[in-house]
Backbone and ligand atoms as CSV (ligand in chain L), in Angstrom:
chain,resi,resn,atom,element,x,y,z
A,1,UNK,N,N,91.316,-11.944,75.665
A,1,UNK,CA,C,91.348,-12.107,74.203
A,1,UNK,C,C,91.407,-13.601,73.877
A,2,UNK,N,N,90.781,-13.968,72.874
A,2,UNK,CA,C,90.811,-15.327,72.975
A,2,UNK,C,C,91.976,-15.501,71.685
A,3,UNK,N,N,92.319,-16.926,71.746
A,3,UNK,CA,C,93.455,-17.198,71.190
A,3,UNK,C,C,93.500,-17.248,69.650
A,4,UNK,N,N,92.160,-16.988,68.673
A,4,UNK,CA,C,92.195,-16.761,67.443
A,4,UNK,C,C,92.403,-15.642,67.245
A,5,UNK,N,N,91.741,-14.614,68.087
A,5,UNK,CA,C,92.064,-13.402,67.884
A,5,UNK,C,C,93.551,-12.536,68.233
A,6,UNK,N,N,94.265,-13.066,69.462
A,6,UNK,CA,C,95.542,-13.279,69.402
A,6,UNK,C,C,96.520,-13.523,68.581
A,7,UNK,N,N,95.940,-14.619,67.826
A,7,UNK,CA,C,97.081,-14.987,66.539
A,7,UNK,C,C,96.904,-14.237,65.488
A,8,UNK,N,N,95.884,-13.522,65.285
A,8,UNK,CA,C,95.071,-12.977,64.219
A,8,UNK,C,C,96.697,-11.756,64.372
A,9,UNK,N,N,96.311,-10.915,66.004
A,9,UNK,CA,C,97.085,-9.650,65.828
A,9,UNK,C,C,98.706,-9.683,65.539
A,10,UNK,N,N,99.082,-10.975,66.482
A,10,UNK,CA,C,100.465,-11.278,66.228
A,10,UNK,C,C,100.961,-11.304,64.655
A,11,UNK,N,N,100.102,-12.589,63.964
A,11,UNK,CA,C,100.260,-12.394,62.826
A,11,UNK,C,C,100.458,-11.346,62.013
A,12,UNK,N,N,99.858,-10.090,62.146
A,12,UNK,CA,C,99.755,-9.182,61.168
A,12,UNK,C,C,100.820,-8.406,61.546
A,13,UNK,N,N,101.614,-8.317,63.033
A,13,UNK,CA,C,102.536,-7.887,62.916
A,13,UNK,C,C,103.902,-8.520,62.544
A,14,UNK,N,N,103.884,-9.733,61.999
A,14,UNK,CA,C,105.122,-10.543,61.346
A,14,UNK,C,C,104.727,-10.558,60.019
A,15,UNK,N,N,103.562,-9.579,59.616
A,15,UNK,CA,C,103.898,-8.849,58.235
A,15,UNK,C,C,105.015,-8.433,57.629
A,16,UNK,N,N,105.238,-8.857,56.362
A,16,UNK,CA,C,106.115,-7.688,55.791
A,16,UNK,C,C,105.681,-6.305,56.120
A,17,UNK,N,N,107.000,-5.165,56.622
A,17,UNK,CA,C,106.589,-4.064,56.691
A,17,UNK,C,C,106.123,-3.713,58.064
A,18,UNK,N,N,105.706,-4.879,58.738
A,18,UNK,CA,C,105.123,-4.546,59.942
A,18,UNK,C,C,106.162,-4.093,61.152
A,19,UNK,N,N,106.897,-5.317,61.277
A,19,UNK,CA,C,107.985,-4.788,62.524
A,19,UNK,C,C,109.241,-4.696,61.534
A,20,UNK,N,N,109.396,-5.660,60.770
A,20,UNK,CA,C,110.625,-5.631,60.137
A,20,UNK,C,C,109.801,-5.292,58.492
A,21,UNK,N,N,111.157,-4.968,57.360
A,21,UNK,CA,C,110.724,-4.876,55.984
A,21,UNK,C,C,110.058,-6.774,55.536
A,22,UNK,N,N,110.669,-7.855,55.962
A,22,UNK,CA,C,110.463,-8.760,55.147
A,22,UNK,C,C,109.553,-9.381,56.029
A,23,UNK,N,N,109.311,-9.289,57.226
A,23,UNK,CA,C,108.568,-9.733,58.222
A,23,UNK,C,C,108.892,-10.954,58.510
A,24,UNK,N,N,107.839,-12.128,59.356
A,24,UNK,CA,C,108.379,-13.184,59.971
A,24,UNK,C,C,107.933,-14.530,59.574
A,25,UNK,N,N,106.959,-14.545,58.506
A,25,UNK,CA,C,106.141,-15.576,57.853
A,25,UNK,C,C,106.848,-16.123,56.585
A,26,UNK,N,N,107.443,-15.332,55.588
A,26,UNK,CA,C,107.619,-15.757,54.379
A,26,UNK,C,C,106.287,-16.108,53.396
A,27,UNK,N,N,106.632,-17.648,52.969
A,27,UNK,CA,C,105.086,-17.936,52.191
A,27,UNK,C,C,104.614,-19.082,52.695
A,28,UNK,N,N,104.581,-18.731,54.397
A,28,UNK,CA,C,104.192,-19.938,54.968
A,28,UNK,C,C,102.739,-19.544,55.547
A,29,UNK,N,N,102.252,-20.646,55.167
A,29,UNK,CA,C,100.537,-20.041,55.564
A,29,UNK,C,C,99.699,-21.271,56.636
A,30,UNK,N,N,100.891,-21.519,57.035
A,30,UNK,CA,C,100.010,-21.817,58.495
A,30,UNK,C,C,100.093,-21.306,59.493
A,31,UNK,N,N,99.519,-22.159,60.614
A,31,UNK,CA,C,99.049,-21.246,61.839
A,31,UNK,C,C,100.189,-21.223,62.548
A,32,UNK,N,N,100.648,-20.170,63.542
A,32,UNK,CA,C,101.654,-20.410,64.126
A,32,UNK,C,C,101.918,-21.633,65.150
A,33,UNK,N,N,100.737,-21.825,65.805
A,33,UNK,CA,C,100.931,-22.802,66.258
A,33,UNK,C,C,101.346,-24.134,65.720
A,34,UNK,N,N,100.851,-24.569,64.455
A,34,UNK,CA,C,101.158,-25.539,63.477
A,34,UNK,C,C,103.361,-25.437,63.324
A,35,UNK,N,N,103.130,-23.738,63.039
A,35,UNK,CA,C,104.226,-24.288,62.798
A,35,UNK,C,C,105.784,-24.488,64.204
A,36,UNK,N,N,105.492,-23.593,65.045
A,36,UNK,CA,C,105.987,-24.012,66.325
A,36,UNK,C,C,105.956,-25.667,66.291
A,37,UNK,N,N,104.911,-25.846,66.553
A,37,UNK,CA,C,104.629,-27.543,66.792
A,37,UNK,C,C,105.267,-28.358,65.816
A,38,UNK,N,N,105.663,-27.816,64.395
A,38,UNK,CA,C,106.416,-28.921,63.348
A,38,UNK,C,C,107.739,-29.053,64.019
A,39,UNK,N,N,108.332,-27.347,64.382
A,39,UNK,CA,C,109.875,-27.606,64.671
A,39,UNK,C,C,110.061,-28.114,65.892
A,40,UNK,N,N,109.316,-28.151,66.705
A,40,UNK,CA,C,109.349,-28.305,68.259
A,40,UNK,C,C,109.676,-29.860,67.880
A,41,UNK,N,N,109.010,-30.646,67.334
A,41,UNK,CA,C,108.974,-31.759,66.811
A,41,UNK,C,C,110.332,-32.201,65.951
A,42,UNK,N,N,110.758,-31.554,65.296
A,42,UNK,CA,C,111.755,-31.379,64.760
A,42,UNK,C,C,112.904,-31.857,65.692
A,43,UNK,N,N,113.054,-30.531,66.161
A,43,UNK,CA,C,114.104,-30.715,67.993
A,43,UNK,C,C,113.994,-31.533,68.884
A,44,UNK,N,N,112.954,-32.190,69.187
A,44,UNK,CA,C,112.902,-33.666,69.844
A,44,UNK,C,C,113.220,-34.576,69.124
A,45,UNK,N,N,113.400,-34.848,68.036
A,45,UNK,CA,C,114.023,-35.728,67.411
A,45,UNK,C,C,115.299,-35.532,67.153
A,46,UNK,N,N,116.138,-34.223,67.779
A,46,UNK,CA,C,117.972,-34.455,67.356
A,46,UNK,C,C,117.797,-34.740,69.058
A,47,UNK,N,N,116.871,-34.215,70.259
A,47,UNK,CA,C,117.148,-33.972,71.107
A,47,UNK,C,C,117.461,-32.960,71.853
A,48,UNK,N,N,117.499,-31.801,71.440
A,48,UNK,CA,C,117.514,-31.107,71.824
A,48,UNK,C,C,116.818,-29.402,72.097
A,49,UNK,N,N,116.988,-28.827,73.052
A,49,UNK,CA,C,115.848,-27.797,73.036
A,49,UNK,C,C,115.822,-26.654,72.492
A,50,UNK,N,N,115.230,-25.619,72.612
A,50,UNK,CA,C,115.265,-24.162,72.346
A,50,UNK,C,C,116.247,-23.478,72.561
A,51,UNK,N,N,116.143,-23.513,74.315
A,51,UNK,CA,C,117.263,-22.500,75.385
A,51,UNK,C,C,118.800,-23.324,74.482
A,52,UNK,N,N,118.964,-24.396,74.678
A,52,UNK,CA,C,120.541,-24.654,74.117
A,52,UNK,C,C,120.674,-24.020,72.618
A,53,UNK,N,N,119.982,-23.404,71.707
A,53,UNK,CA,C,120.227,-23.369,70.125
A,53,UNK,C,C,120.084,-21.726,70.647
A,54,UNK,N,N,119.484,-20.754,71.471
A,54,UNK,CA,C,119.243,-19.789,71.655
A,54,UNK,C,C,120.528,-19.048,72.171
A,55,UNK,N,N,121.015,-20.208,73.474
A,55,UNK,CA,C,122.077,-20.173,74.276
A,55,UNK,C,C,123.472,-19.863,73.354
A,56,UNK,N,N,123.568,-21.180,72.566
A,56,UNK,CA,C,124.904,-20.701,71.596
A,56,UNK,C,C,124.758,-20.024,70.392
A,57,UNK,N,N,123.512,-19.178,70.418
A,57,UNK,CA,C,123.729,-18.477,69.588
A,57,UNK,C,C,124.112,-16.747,69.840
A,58,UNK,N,N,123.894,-16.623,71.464
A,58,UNK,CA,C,124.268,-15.792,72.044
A,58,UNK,C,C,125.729,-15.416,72.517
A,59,UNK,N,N,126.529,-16.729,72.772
A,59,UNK,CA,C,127.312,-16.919,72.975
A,59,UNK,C,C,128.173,-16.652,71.885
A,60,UNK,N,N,128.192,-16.920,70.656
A,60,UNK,CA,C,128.790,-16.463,69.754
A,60,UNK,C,C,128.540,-15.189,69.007
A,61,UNK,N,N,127.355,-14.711,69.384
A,61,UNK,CA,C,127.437,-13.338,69.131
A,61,UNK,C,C,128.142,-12.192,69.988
A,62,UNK,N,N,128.251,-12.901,71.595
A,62,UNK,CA,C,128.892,-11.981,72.315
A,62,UNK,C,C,130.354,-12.161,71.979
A,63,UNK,N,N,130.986,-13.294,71.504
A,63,UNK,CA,C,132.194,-13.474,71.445
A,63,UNK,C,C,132.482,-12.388,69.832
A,64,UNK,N,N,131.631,-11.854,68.962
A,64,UNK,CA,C,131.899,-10.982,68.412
A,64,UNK,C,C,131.720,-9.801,69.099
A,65,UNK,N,N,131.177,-9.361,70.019
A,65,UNK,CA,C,131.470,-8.169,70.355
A,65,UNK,C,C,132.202,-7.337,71.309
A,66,UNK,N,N,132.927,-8.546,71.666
A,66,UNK,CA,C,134.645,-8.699,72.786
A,66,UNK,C,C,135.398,-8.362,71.135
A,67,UNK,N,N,135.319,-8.470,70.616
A,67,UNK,CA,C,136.475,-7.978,69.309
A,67,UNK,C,C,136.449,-7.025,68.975
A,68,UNK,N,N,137.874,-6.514,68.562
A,68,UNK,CA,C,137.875,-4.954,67.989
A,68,UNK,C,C,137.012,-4.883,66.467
A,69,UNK,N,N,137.362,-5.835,65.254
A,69,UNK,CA,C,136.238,-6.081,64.510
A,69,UNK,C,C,135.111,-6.319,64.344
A,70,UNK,N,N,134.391,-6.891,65.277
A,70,UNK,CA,C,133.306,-7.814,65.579
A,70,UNK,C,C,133.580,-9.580,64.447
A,71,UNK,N,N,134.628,-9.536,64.447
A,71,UNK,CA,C,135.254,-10.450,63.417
A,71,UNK,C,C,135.883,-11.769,64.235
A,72,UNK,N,N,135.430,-13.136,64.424
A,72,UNK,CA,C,136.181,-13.992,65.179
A,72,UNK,C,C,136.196,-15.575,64.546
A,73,UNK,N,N,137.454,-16.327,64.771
A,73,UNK,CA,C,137.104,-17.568,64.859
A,73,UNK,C,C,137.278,-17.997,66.242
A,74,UNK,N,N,135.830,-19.342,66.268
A,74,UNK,CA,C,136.209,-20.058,67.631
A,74,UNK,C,C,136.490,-21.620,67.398
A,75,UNK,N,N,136.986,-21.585,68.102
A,75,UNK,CA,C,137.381,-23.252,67.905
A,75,UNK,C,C,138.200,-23.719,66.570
A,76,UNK,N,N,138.859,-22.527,66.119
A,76,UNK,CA,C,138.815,-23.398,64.621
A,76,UNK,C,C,138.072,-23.832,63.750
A,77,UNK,N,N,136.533,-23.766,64.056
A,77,UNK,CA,C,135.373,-23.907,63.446
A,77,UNK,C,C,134.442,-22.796,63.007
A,78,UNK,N,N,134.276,-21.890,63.853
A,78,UNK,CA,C,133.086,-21.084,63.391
A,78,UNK,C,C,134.097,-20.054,63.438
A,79,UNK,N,N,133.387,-19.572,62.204
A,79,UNK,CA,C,133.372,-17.905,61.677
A,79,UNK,C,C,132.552,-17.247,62.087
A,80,UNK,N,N,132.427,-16.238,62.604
A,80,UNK,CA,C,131.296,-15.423,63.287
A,80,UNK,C,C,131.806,-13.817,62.983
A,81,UNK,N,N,130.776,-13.320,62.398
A,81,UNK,CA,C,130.742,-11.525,62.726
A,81,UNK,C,C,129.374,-11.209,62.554
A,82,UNK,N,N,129.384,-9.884,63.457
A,82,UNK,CA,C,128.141,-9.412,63.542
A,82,UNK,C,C,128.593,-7.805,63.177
A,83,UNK,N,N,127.287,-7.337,62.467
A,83,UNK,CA,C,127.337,-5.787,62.192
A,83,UNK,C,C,126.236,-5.143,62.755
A,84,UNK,N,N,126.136,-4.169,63.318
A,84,UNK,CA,C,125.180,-3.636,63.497
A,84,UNK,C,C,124.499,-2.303,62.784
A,85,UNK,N,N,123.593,-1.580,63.460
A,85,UNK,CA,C,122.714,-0.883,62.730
A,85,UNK,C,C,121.996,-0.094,63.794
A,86,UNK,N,N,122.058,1.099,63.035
A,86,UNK,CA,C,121.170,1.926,64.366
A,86,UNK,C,C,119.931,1.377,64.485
A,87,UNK,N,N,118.901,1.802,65.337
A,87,UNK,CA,C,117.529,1.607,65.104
A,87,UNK,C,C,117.156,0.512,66.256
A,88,UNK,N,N,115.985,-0.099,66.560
A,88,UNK,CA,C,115.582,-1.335,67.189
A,88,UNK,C,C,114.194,-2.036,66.832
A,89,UNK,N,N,113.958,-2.790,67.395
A,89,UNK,CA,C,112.841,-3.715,66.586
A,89,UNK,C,C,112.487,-4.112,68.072
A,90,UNK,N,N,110.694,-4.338,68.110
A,90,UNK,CA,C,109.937,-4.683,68.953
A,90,UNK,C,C,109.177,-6.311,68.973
A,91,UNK,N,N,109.191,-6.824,70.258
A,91,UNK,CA,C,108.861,-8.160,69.718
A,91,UNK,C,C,106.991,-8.457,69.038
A,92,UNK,N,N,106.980,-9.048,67.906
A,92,UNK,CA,C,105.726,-9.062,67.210
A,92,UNK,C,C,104.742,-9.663,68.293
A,93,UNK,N,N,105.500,-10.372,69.425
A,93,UNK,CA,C,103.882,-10.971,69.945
A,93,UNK,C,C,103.964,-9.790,71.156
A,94,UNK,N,N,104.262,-8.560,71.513
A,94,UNK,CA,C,104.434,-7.691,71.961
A,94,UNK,C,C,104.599,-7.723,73.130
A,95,UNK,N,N,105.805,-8.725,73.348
A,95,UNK,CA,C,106.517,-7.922,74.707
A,95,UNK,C,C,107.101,-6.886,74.955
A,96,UNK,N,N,106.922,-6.274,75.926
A,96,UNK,CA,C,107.726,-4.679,76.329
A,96,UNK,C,C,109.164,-4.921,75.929
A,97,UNK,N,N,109.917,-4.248,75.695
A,97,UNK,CA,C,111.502,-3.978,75.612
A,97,UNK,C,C,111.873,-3.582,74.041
A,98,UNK,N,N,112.880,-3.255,73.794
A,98,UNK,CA,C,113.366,-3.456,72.421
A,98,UNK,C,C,114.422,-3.793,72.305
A,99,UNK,N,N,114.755,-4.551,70.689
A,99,UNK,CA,C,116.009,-5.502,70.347
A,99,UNK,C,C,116.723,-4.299,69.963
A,100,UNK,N,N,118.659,-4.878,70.031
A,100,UNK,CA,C,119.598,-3.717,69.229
A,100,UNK,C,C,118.945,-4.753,67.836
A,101,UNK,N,N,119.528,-4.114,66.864
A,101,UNK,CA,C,119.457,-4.056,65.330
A,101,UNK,C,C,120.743,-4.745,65.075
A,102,UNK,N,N,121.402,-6.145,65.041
A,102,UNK,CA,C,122.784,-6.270,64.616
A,102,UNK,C,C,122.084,-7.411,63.873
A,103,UNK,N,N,123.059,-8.030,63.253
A,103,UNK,CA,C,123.016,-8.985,62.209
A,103,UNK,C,C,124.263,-10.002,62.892
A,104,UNK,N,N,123.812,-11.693,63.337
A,104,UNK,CA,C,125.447,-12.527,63.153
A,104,UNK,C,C,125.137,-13.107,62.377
A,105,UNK,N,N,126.549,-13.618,61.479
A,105,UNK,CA,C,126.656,-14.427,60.282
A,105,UNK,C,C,127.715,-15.564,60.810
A,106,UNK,N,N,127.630,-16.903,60.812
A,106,UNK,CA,C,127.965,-17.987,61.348
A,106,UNK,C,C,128.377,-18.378,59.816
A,107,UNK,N,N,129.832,-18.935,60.016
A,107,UNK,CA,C,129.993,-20.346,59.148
A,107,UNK,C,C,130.809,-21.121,59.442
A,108,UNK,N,N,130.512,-22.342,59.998
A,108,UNK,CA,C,131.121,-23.379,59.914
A,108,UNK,C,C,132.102,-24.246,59.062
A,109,UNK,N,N,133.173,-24.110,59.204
A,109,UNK,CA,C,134.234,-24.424,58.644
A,109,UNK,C,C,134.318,-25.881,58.068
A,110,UNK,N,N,133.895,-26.908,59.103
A,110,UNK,CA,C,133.466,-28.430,58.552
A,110,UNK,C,C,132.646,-28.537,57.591
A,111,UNK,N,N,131.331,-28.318,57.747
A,111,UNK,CA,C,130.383,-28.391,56.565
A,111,UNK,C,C,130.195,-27.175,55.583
A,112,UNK,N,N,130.684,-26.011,56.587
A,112,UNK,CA,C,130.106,-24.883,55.440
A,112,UNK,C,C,128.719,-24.224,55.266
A,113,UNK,N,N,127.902,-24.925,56.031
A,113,UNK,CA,C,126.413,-24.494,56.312
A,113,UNK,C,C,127.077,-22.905,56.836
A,114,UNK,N,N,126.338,-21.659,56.389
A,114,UNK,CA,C,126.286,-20.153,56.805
A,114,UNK,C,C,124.940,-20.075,57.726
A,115,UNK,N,N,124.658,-19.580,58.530
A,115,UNK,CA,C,123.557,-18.816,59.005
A,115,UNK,C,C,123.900,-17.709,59.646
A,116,UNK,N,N,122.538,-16.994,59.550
A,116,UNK,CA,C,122.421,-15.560,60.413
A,116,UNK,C,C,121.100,-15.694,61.129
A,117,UNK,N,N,121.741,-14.819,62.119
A,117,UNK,CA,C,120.706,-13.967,62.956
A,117,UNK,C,C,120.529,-12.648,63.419
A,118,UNK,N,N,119.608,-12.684,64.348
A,118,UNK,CA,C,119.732,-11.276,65.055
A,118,UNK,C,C,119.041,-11.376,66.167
A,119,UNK,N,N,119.343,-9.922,67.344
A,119,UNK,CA,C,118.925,-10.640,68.694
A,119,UNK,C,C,116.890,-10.691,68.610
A,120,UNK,N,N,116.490,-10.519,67.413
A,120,UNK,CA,C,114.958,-10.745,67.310
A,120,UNK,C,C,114.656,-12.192,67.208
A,121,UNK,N,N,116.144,-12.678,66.057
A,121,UNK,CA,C,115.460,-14.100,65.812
A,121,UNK,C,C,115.952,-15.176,67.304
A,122,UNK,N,N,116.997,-14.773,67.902
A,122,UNK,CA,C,117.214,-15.329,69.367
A,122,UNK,C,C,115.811,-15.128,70.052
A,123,UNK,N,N,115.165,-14.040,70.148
A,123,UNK,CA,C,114.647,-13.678,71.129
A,123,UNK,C,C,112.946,-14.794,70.632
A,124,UNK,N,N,113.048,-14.844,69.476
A,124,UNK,CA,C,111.783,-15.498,69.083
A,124,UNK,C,C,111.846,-17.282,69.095
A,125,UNK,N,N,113.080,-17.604,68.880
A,125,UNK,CA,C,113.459,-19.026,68.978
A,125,UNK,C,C,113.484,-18.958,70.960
A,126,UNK,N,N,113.814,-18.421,71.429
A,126,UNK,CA,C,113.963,-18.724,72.930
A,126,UNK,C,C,112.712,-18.639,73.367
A,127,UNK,N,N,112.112,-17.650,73.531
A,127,UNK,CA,C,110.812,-17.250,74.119
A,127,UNK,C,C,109.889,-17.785,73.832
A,128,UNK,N,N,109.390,-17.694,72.333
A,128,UNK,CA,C,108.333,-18.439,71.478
A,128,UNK,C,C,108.369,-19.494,70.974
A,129,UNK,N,N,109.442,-20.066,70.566
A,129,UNK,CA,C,110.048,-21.355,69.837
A,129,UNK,C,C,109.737,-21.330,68.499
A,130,UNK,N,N,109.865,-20.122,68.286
A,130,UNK,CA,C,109.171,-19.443,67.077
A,130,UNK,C,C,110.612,-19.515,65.930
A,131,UNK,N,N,110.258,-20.224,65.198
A,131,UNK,CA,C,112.102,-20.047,63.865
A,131,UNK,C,C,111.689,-19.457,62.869
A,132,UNK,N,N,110.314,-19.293,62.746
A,132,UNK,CA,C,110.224,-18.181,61.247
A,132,UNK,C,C,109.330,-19.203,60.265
A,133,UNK,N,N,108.512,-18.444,59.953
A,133,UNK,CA,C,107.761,-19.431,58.565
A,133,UNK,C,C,108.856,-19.814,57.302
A,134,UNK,N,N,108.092,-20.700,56.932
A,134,UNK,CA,C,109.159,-20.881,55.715
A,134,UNK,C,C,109.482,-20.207,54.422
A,135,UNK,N,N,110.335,-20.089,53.926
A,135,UNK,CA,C,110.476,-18.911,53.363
A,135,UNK,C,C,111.001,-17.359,53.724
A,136,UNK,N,N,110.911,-17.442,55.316
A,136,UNK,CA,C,111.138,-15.686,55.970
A,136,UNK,C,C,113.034,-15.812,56.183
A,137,UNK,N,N,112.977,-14.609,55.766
A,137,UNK,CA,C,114.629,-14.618,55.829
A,137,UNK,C,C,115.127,-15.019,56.667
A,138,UNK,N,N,115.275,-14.982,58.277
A,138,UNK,CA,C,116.130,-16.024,59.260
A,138,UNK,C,C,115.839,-17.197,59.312
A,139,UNK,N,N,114.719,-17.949,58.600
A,139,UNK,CA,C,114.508,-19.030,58.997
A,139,UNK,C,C,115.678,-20.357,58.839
A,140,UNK,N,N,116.370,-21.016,59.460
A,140,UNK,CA,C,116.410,-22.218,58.721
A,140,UNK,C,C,115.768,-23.181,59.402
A,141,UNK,N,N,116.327,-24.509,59.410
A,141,UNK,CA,C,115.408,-25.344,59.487
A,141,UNK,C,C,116.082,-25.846,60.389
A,142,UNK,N,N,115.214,-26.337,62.137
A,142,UNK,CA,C,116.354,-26.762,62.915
A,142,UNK,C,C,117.970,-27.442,62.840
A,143,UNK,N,N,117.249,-28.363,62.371
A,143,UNK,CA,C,118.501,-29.631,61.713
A,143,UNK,C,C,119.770,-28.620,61.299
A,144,UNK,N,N,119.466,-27.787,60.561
A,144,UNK,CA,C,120.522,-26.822,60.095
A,144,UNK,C,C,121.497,-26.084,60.482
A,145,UNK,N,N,120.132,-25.485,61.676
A,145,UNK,CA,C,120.631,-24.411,62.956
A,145,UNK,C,C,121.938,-25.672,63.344
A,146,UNK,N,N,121.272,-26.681,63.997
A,146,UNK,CA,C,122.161,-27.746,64.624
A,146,UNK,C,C,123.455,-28.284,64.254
A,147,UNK,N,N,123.382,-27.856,62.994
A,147,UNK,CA,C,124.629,-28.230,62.187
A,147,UNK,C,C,125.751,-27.158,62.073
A,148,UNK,N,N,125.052,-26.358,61.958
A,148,UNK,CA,C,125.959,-25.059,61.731
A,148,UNK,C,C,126.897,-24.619,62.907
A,149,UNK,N,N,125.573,-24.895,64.329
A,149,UNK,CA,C,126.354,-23.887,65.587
A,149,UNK,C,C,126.928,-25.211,66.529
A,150,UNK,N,N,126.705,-26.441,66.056
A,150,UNK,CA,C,127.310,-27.426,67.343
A,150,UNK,C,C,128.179,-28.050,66.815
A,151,UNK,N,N,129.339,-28.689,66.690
A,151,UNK,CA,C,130.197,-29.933,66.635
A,151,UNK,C,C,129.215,-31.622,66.330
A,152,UNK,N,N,129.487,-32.473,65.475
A,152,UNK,CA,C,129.266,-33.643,65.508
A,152,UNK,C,C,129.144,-34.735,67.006
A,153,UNK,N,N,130.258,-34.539,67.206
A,153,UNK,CA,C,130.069,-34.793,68.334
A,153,UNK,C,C,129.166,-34.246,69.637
A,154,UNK,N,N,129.116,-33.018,69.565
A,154,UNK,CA,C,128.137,-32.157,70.452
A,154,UNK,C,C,127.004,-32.626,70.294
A,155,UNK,N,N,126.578,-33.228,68.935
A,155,UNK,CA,C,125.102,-33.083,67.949
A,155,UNK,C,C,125.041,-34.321,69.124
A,156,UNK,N,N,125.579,-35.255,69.069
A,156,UNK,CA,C,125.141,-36.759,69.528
A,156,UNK,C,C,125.458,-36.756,71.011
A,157,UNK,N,N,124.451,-36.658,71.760
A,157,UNK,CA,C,124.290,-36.606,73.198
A,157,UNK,C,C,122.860,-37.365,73.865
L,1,ZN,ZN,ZN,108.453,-11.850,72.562
């Protein structure tokens, strides 16, 4: 398959409606590659990669699910809970397996930046380096991610 036609199919499944209700684009209308390549770009300029923003974001989701709530602070800094949901979600550029359905909600106590995820948007920031068009509900914007899930000090390495 050649690689227009590839993006063509991926694309249509990060439709709204397609894998998820809001899908994975928003009202971003470039190519995926374009936009991989903005944030990738992005992240070389704090320095840092995929696997580490993927890494602690796993990490704090598992540390909600060692809790009897799914309810935790760590460090004195982050707020973290995750809820889940029956059901599972398949990855849009169609790898075999399926995601659980949970939701984490991060907030950082210093700045206050909130984010969420889920193990789709891990699985698409790790694998693909994929953060979501702009506009699509998990997206934020690296810099953000970076702010939210690391320490100041962590940031500067
Ligand atoms: Zn995948």
């Amino acid at each position: 398959m050649n690689e227009e036609l590839k993006e063509i199919k991926i694309r249509a499944r990060m439709m709204p409606g397609a894998v998820t209700y809001d899908g994975f684009l928003g009202n971003d209308k470039r190519s995926l590659s374009e936009i991989i390549a903005a944030d990738n770009k992005e992240l070389e300029r704090f320095n840092r990669y995929v696997e580490e923003i993927a890494d602690r974001m796993k990490y704090f989701t598992d540390a909600t699910f060692d809790v009897f709530d799914n309810k935790v602070v760590i460090d004195d800094i982050y707020e973290v809970e995750s809820t889940s949901s029956k059901g599972n979600l398949s990855c849009p550029y169609g790898h075999g397996g399926l995601f659980r359905k949970y939701e984490t909600t991060l907030t950082n106590r210093k700045n206050n930046i909130t984010v969420k995820w889920t193990a789709m948007t891990i699985h698409l920031i790790e694998a693909h380096h994929f953060f979501g068009g702009k506009g699509s509900h998990y997206r934020y914007e690296p810099e953000t991610l970076l702010k939210a899930l690391f320490t100041e000090a962590e940031r500067k390495k």
